[in-house]
C-alpha positions in Angstrom: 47.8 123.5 130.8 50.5 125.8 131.7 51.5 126.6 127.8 53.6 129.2 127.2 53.1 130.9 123.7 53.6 134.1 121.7 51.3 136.9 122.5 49.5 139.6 119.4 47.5 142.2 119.8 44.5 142.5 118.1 43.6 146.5 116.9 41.2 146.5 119.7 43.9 146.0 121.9 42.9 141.7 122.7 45.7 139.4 122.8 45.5 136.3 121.7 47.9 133.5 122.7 49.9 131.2 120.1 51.3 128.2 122.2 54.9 127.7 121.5 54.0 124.0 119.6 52.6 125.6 117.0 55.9 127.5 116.0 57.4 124.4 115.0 58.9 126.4 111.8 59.6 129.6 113.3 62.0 131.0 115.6 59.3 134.0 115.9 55.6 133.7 114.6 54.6 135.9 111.9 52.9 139.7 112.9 49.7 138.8 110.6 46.9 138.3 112.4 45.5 135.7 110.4 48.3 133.9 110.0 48.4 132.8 113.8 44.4 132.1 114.2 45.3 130.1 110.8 47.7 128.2 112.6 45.0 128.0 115.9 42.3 126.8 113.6 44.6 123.7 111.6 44.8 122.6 115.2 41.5 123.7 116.8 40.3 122.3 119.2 43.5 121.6 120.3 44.6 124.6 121.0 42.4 127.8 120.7 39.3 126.9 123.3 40.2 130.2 125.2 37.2 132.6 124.5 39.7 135.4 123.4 40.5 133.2 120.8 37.5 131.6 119.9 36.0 135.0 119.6 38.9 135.7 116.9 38.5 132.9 114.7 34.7 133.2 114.5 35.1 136.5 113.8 37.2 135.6 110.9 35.6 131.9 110.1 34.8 133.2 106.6 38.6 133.9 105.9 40.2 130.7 107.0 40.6 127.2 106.0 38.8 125.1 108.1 36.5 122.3 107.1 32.9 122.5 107.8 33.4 120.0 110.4 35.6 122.0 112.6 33.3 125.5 111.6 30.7 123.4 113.4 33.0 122.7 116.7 33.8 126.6 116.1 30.4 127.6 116.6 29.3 125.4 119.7 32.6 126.6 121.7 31.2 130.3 120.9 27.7 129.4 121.9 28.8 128.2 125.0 30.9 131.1 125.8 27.9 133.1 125.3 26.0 131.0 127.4 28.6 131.0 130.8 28.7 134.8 130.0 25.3 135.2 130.1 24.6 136.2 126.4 22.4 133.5 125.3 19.7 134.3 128.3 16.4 134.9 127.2 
């Protein structure tokens, strides 16, 4: 959509994107990690679809806040990740 947002690095060297509408409150968003896929999941699906950043936020589904609802949505965008990348073939 032609978004512009912060970029973090992950310690594996990813980056993941926060769009510049979800630093409503800050000038500059917050170093911590799981602050920013925090502020991804409140508004996912929004905003996070990208695989880099699904990938992030189901790897740490068990330590946000999201409601089961939007866990579910979480998983299906990774599955079908997996599947355009070719994971999922059996």
């Amino acid at each position: 959509m032609g978004q512009r947002g912060v970029v973090i690095e992950k310690p594996n060297g990813e980056q993941i994107e926060i769009p510049k509408e979800l630093l409503w409150d800050y000038k500059k968003a917050p170093d911590d990690l799981l602050w920013r896929l925090q502020r991804i999941a409140d508004f996912f699906p929004v905003y996070g679809r990208d695989r880099k950043t699904v990938t992030a936020l189901y790897e740490n589904i068990e330590k946000l806040r999201m409601d089961e609802t939007t866990k579910l949505l979480l998983e299906e965008y990774k599955m079908a990740w997996e599947e355009r990348s070719g994971k999922n073939k059996k």
